[in-house]
C-alpha positions as CSV (number, residue, x, y, z in Angstrom):
1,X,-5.9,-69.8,68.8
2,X,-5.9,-66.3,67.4
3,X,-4.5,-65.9,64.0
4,X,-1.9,-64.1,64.9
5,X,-0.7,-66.7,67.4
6,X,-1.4,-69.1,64.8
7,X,1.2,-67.3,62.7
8,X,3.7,-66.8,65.6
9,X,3.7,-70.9,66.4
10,X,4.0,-71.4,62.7
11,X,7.1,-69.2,62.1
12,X,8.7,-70.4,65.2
13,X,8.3,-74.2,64.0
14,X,11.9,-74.6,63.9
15,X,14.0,-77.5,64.5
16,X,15.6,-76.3,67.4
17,X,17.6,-78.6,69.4
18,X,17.3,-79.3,72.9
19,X,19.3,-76.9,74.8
20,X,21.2,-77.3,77.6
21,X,19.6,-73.6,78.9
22,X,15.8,-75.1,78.8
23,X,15.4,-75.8,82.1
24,X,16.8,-72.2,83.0
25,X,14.1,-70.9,80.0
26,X,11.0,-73.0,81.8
27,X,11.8,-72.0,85.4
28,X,11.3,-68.3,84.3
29,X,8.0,-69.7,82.2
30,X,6.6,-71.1,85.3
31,X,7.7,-68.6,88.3
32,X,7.5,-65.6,85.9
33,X,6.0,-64.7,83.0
34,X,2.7,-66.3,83.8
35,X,0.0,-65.1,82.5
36,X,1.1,-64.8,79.0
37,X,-1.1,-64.4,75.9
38,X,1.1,-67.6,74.7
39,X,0.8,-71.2,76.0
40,X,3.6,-72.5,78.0
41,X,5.0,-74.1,74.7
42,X,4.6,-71.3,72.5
43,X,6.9,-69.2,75.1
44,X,9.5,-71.7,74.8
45,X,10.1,-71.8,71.6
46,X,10.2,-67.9,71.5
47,X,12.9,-67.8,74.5
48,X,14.9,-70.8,72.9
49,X,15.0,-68.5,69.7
50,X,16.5,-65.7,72.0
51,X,18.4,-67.9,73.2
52,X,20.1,-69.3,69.9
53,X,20.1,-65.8,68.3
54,X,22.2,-64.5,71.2
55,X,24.9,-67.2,71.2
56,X,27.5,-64.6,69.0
57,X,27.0,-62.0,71.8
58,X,27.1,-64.2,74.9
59,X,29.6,-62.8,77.8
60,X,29.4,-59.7,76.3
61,X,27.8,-56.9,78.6
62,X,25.2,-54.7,77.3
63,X,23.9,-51.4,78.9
64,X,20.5,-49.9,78.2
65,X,18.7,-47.1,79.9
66,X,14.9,-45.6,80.7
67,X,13.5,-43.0,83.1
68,X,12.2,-44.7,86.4
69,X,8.5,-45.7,87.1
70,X,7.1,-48.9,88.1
71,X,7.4,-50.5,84.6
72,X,10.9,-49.9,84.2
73,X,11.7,-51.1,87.1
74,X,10.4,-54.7,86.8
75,X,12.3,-54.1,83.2
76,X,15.2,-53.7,85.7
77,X,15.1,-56.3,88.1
78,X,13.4,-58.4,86.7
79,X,13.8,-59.3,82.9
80,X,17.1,-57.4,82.9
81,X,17.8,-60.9,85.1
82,X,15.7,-63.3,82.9
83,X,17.4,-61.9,79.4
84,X,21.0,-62.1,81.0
85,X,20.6,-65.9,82.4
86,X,18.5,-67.2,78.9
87,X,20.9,-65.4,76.5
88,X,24.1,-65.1,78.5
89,X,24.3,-61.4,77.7
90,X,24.9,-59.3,80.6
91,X,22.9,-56.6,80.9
92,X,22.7,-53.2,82.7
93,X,19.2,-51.6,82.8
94,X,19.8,-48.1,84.3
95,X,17.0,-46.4,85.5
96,X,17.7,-42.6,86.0
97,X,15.3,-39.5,85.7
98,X,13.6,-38.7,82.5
99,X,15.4,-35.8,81.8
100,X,18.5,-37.4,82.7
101,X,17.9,-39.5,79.7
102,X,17.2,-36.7,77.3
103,X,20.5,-35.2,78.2
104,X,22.8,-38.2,78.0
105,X,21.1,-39.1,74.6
106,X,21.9,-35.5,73.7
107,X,25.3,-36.3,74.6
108,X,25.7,-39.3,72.3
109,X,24.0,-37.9,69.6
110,X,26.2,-34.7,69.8
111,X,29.3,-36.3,70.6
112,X,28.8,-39.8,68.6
113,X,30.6,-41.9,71.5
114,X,28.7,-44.6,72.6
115,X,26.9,-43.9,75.9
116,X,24.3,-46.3,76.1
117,X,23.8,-49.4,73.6
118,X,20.4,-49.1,74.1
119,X,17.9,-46.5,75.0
120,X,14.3,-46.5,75.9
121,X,13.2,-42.8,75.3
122,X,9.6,-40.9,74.7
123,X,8.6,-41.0,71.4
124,X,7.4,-37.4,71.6
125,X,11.4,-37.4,69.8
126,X,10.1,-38.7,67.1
127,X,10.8,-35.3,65.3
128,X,14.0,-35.1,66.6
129,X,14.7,-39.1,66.0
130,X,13.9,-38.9,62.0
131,X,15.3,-35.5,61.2
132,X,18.9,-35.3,62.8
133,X,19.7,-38.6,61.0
134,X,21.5,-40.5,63.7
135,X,18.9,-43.3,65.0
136,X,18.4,-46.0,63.5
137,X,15.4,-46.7,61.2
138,X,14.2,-49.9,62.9
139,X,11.6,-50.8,60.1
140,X,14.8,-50.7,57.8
141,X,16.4,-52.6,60.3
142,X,14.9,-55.5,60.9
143,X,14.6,-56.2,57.1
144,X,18.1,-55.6,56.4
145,X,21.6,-55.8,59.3
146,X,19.3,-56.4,62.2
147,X,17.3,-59.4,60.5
148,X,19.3,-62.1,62.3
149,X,18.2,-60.5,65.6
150,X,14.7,-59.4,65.0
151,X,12.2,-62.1,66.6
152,X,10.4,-63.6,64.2
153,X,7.5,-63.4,66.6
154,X,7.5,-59.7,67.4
155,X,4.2,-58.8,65.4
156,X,4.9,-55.3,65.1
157,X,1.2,-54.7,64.1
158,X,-0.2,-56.0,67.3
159,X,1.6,-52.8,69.3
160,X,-1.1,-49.9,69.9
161,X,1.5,-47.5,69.3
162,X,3.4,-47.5,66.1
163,X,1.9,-44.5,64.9
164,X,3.2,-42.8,66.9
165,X,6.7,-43.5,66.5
166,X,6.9,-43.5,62.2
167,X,8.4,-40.6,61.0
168,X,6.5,-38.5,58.0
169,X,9.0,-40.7,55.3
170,X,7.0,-43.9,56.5
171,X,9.3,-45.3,58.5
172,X,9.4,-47.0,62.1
173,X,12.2,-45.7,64.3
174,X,10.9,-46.0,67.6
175,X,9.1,-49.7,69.0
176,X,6.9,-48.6,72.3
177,X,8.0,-50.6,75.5
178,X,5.1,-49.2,77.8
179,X,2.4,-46.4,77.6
180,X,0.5,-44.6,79.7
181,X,-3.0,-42.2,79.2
182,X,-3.5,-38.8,80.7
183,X,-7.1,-39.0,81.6
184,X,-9.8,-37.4,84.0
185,X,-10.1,-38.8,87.4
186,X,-12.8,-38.4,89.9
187,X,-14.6,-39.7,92.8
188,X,-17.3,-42.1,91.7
189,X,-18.9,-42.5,94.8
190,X,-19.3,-38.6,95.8
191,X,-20.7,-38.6,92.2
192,X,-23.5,-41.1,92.8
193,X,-24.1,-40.0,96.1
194,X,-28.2,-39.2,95.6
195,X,-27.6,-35.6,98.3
196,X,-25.1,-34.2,95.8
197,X,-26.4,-35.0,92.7
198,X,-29.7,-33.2,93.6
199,X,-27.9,-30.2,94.5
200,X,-26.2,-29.8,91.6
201,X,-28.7,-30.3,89.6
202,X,-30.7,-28.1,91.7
203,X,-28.1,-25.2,90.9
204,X,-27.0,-26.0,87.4
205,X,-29.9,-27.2,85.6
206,X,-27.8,-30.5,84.2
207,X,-26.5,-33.6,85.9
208,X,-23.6,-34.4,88.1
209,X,-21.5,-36.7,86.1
210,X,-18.3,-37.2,84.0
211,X,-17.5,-33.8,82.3
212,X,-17.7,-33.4,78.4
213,X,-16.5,-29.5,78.7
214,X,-14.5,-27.8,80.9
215,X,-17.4,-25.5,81.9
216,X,-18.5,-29.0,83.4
217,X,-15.2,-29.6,84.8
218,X,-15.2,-25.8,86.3
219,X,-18.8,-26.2,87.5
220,X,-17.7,-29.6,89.1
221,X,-14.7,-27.9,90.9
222,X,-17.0,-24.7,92.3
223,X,-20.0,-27.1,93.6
224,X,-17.2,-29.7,95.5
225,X,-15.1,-26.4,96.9
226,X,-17.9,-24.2,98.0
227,X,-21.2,-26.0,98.1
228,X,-19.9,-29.6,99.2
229,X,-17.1,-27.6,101.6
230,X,-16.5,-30.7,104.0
231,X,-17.3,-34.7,104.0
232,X,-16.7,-36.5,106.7
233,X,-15.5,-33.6,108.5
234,X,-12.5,-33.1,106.4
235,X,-12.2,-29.9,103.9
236,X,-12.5,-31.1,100.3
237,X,-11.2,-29.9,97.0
238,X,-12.6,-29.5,93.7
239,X,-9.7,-29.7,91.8
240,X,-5.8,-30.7,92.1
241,X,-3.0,-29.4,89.9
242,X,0.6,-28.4,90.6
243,X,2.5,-25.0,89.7
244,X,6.2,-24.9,91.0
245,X,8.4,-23.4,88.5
246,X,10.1,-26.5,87.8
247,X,11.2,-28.7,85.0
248,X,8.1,-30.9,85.3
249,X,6.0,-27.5,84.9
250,X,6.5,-28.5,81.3
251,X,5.4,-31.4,81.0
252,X,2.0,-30.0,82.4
253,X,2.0,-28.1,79.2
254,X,3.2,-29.7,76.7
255,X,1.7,-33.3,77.4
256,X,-1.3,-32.0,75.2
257,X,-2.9,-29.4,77.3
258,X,-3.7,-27.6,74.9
259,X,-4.7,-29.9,72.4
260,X,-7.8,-30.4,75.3
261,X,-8.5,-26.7,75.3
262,X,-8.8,-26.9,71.2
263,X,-5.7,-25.4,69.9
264,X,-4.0,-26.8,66.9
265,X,-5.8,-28.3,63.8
266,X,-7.5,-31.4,63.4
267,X,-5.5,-35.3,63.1
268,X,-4.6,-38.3,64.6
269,X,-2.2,-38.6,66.4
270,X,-1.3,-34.8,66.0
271,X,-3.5,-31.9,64.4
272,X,-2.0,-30.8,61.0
273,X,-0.9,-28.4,59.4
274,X,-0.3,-26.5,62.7
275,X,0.0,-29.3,66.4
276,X,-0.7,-29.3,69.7
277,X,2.6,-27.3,70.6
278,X,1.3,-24.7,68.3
279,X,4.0,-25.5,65.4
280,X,2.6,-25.4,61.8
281,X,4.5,-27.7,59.3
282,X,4.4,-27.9,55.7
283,X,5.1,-30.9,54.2
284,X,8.2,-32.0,56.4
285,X,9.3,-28.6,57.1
286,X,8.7,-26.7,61.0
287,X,7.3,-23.5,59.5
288,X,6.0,-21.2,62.5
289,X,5.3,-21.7,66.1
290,X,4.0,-17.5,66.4
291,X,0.2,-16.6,64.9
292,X,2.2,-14.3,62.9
293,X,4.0,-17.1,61.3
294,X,1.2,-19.1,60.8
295,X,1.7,-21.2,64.6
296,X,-1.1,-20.9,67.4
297,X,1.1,-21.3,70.4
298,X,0.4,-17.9,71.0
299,X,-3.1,-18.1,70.0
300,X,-6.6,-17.6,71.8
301,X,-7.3,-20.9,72.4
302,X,-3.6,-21.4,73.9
303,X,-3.8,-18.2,76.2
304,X,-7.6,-19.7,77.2
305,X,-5.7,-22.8,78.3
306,X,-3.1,-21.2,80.6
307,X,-5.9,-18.8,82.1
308,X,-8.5,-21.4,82.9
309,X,-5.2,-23.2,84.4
310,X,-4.0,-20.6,86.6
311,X,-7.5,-19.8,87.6
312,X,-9.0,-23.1,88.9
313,X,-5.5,-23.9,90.5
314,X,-6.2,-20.2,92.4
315,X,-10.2,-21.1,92.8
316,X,-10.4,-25.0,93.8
317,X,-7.0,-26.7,94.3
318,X,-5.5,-26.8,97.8
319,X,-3.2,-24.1,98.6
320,X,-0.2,-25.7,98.7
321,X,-0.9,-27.1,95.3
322,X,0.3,-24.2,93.7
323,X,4.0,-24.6,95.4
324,X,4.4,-28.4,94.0
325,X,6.1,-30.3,91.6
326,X,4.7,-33.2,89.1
327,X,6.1,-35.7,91.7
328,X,4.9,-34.1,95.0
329,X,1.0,-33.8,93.6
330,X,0.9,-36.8,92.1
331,X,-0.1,-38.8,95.2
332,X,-2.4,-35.9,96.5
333,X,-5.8,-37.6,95.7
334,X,-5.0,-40.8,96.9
335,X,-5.1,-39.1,100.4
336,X,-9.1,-38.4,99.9
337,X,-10.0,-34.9,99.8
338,X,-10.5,-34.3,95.7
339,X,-13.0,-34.6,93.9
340,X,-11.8,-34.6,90.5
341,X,-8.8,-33.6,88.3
342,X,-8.6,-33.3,84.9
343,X,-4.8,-33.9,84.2
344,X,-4.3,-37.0,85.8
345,X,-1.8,-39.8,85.0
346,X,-2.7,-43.7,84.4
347,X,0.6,-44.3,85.2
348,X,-0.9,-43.3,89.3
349,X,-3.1,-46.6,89.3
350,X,-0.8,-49.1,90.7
351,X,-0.6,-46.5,93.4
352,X,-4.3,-45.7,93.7
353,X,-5.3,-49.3,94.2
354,X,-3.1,-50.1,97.3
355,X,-5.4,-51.7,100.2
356,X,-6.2,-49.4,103.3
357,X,-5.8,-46.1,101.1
358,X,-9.2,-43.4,101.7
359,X,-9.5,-44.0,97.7
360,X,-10.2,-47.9,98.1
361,X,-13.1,-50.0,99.4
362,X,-12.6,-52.9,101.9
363,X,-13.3,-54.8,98.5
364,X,-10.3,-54.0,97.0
365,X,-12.9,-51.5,94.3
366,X,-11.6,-48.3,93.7
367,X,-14.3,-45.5,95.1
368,X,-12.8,-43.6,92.2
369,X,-12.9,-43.9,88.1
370,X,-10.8,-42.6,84.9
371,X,-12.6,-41.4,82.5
372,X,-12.3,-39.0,78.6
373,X,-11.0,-35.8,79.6
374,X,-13.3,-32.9,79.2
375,X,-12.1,-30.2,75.6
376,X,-12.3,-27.2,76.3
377,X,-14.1,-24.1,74.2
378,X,-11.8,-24.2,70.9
379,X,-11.9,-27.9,70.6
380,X,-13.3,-29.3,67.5
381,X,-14.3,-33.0,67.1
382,X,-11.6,-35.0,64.9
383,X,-9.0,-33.2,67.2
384,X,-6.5,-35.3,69.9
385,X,-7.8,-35.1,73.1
386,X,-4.8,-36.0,75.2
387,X,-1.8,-37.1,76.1
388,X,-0.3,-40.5,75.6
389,X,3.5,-41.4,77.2
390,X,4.9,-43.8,74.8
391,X,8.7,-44.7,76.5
392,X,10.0,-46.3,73.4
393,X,13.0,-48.5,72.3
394,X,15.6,-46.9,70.2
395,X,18.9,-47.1,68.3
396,X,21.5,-45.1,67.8
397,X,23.6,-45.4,64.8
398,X,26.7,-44.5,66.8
399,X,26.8,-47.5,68.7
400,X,28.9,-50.4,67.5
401,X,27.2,-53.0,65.3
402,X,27.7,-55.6,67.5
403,X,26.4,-54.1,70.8
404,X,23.4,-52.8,69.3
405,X,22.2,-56.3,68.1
406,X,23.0,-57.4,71.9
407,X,21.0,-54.5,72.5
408,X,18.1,-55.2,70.5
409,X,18.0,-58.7,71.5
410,X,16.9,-57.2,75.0
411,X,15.0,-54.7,73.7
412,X,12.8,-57.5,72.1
413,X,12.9,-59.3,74.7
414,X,10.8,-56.9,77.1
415,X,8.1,-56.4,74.6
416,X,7.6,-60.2,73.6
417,X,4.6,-62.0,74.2
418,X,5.9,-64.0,76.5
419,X,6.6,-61.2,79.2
420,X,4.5,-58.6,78.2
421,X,1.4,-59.7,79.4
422,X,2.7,-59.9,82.6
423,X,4.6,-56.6,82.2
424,X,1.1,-55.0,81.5
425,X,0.0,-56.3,85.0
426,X,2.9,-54.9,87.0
427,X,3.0,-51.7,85.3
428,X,-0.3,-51.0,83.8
429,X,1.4,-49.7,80.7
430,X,-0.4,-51.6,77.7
431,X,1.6,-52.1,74.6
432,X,-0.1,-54.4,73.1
433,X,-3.8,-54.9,71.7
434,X,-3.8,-58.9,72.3
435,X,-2.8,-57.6,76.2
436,X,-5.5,-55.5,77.2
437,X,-7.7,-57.6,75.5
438,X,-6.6,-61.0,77.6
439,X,-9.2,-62.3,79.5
440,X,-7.2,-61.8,83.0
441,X,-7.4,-58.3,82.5
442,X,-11.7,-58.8,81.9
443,X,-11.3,-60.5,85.6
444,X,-9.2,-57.5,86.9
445,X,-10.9,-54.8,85.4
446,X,-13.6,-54.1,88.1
447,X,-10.3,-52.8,90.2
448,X,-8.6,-50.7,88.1
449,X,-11.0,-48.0,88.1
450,X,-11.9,-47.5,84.2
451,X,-8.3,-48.5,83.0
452,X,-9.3,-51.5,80.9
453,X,-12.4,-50.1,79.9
454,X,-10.8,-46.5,78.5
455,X,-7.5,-48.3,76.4
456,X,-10.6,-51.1,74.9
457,X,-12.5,-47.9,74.0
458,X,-12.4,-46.5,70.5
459,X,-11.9,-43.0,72.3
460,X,-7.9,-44.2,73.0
461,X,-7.0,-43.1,69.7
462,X,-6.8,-39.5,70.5
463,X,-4.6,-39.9,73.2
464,X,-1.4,-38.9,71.7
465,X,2.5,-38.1,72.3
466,X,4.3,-35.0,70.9
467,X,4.6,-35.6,67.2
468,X,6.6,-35.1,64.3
469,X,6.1,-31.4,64.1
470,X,8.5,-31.1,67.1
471,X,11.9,-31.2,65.2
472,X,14.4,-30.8,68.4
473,X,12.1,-32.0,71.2
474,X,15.1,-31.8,73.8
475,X,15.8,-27.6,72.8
476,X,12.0,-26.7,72.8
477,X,10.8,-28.0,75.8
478,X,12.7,-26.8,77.9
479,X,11.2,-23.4,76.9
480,X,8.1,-24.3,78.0
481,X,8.1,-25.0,82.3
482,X,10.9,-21.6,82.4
483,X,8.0,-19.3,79.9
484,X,4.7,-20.9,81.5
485,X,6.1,-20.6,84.8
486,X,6.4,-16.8,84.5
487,X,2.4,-17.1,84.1
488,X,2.1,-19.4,87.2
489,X,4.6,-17.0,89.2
490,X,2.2,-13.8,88.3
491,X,5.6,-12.3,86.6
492,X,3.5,-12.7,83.6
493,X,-0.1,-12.7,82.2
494,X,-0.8,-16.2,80.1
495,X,-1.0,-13.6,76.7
496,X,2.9,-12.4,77.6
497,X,4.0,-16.0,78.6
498,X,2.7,-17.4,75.4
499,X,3.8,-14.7,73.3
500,X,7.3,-15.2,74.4
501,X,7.1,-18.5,74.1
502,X,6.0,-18.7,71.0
503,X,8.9,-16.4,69.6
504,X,11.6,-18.6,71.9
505,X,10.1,-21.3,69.6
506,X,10.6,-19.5,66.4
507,X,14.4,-18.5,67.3
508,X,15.2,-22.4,67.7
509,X,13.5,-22.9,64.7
510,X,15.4,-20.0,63.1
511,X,18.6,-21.1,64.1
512,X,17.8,-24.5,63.1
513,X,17.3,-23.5,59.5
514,X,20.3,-21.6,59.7
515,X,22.0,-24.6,60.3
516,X,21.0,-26.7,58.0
517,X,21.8,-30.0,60.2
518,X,17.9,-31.8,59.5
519,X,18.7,-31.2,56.1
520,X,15.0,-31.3,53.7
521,X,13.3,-31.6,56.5
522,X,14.7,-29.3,58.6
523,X,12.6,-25.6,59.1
524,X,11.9,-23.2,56.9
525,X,10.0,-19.9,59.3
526,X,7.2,-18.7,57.3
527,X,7.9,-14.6,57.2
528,X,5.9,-12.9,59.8
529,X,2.2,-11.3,58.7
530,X,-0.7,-10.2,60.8
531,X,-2.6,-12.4,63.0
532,X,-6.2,-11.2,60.8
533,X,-4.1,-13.0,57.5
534,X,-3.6,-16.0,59.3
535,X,-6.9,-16.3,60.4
536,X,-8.3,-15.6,57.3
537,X,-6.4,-18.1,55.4
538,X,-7.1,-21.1,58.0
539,X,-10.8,-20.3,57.2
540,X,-10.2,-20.0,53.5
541,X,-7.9,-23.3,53.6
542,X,-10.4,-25.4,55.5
543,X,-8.5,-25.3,58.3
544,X,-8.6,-24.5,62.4
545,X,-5.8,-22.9,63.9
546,X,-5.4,-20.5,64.6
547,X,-8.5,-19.5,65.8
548,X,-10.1,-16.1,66.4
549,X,-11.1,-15.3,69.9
550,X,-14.3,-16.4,70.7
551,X,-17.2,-14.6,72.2
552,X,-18.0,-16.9,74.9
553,X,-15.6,-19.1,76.4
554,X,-18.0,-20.7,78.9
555,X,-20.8,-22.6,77.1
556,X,-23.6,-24.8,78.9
557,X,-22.1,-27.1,81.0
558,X,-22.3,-30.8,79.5
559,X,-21.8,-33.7,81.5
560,X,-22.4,-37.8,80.8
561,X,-23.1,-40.8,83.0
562,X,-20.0,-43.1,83.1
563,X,-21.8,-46.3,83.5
564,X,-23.6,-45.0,80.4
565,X,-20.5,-44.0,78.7
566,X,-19.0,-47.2,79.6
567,X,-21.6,-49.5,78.6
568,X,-21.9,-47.6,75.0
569,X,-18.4,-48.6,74.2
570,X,-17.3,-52.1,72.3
571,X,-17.5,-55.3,74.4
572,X,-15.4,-57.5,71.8
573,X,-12.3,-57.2,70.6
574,X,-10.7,-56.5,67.3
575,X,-10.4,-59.6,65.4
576,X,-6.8,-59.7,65.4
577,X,-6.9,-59.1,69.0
578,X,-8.6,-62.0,70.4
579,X,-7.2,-63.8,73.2
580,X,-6.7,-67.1,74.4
């Protein structure tokens, strides 16, 4: 028994009565939340204390709310069930689109009438959540009117995401309730197949393997399109990607794309002074998202991003790719005709593993890995490399004392040890280190396609959400699909799209300071100088962005083996971490 679990059974030694409800709590223990990173007794004694704490709240009915993928769904039908017949609260889980969620949250905040009781929303508002004053700080919480309904057993330290939800004060106001990776994907077995790799090497002097740079990754794409041409008798693709002026446009964007080409500054988990949306900060303070104002959102390394973008979407992606939305590309490389694609979502696994798909051996292997994403030209080591969804539980001080306890209990309750484990293998979106580390997921690993071996890595920690830079996530991202899409139209060349994104940014900002609603925190625009300053002081400060242009955006391409890579990470686990 790990330490921690040591600690868990010996904070829950309680004298807890038998209880009427046990046989209800082991029924879900034995048809449900098997495996667990608990033993069967150690889960009991956690429910039962759900159980008890719950008792002032039964019959009341609770509603909660999260965008829809597979995770949320089990949340859903599943525990939303289990927490409703161990506790007696009735609960709603809604599951509605993500940007539904944004807006009704808006709504609340705006309006402080109680929508939801509780909400499970992207922690990329965690600049929003600490500034506007109206969630509730849970670290503050659970010490002081939430401590009666904080499980005593929820070993907040064991979650692989807290940083990312503390605000710059210290303080945790977000609890992660699933996460998910935004890695490289490619076709293992056309990359091992002897034919290809000698061709390649033939023409490109370096080996066919997992990129390291996007000259790699363009390389890659060019050999696959126009070398390769067909397999099987069926035209193959370099590259996939999607470019329909849509809502989910910006989420291509702003889900760290250009952290990966290099813009921004070093820091984990986002570059300071100036992040990956291009916003410098100063202390607490939004100061800029222009180069004149100190930002890089209009920088060279940003405007790199969006041309290499548009061009290997025009180059090596199937023509219809260029037409679709987040939702209709996703399944694309499932269907067996790409090779590779750089911005690819774990959150696709569950769905790339199904039997009888092109992707998957009669073995039930993948013939495809996840791997690092390849940086691009500007990218510096000690920078984030990536994007990491982190759907989070929150609180709003607006709802009513009572219902947010209800709806913390539940909130608890979907991240406890004795469901998550399970959770993790429904979903695939790890929360927890003692999870991924189980020794069921050791067993499964060989068919999930890298999954396990990337979130065991120590390269997971530069896979990031937006940060706190970001101080109205729900105003500025919206700017970002309706000014990037004028590049992917052709209304616009990536320099003008950024540029007028970069000032759309700075007039939000603006008006936010005007305001004066975040208060010290709130931003304060730097006054506008020359792009030459600004690059002269990052060099003088010590700093990155925003970077000059550079000569050559195409170095040597750099590739690595992944069953090298993947041997040359840790076998063993943290100490804390170890399993049963």
């Amino acid at each position: 028994m790990t330490s921690a679990v040591a600690l868990f059974a010996a904070t829950m030694t309680l004298s807890l009565p038998a209880r009427a409800d046990d046989a209800t709590i082991q029924k879900w223990i034995d048809s449900e939340f098997q495996p667990s990173t608990l033993s069967k007794e150690e889960q009991l004694k956690e429910l039962q204390w759900f159980a008890k704490a719950a008792e002032p709240f039964k019959g009341m009915e609770i509603n909660v709310v999260s965008e829809t993928i597979t995770t949320h769904e089990y949340e859903a039908k599943t525990l939303a069930k289990a927490f409703s017949e161990i506790t007696g609260i009735k609960l709603k889980h809604d599951l509605i689109q993500e940007g539904d969620v944004v807006e009704k949250l808006q709504t609340q905040m705006q309006s402080g009438k109680n929508v939801y009781d509780g909400w499970i929303n992207d922690s990329d508002l965690i600049g929003t959540h600490f500034r506007y004053g109206q969630t509730v700080a849970l670290s503050d919480y659970m010490k002081g009117e939430g401590k009666d309904v904080t499980n005593p057993g929820l070993d907040v330290n064991d979650f692989i995401g807290k940083s990312f939800t503390t605000g710059p004060d210290g303080k945790l106001y977000q609890l992660p309730v699933q996460q998910f990776a935004n890695l490289y994907w490619f076709r293992y077995d056309w990359f091992t197949n002897p034919d290809y790799k000698a061709k390649f090497k033939a023409k490109y002097g370096y080996d066919l393997g997992v990129p390291v740079n996007w000259s790699a990754y363009e390389d890659i794409a060019e050999f696959f399109t126009n070398d390769v041409k067909e397999i099987n008798g069926v035209k193959v693709y370099g590259h996939m990607d999607y470019g329909k002026k849509d809502p989910s446009l910006g989420w291509r964007f702003t889900d760290a794309w250009l952290s990966m080409a290099g813009n921004g500054d070093k820091g984990i988990p986002n570059g300071l002074p100036v992040d990956e949306w291009g916003i410098r900060m100063e202390g607490c303070r939004p100061v800029g998202s222009s180069v004149e104002r100190g930002g890089d959102t209009n920088g060279p390394a940003a405007v790199y991003s969006i041309a290499k973008y548009l061009d290997w979407m025009k180059k090596y992606a199937p023509p219809q790719a260029q037409g679709m939305t987040f939702s209709e590309a996703g399944p694309v490389p499932a269907q067996g005709n790409v090779a590779q694609q750089i911005f690819w979502y774990t959150a696709f696994t569950a769905d790339m593993v199904k039997p009888g798909l092109p992707v998957v051996n009669a073995d039930g292997t993948p013939k495809w890995r996840m791997a690092p994403s390849p940086h691009g030209s500007y990218w510096k080591e000690g920078m984030k490399l990536g994007y990491q969804d982190a759907g989070s539980a929150t609180l709003l001080k607006s709802t009513p004392p009572d219902r947010r306890k209800a709806a913390w209990l539940y909130l608890q309750f979907i991240v406890s040890k004795s469901v998550s484990l399970k959770k993790s293998h429904v979903g695939l979106t790890f929360i927890r280190e003692s999870d991924i580390w189980d020794k069921s997921f050791t067993e499964r690993a060989p068919k999930l396609g890298g999954l396990i071996e990337f979130y065991r890595s120590p390269a997971r920690v530069q896979w990031t959400p937006t940060g706190n830079n970001v101080p109205d996530y729900p105003k500025l991202a919206q700017l970002w699909w309706q000014n990037i899409g004028d590049a992917s139209s052709g209304a616009k060349t990536p320099q003008q799209a950024m540029d007028a994104l970069a000032a759309a940014q700075d007039s939000v900002l603006e008006r936010l300071e005007k305001s004066k609603v975040q208060g010290e925190c709130g931003p304060k625009l730097n006054k506008k100088e020359s792009a030459e300053f600004w690059f002269n002081k990052s060099a003088k400060d010590g700093n990155i962005a925003p970077q000059r242009k550079l000569a050559n955006e195409k170095p040597k391409g750099e590739t690595v083996d992944y069953d090298t890579l993947i041997k040359s990470w840790p076998a063993t686990p943290p100490k804390r971490a170890e399993a049963k």
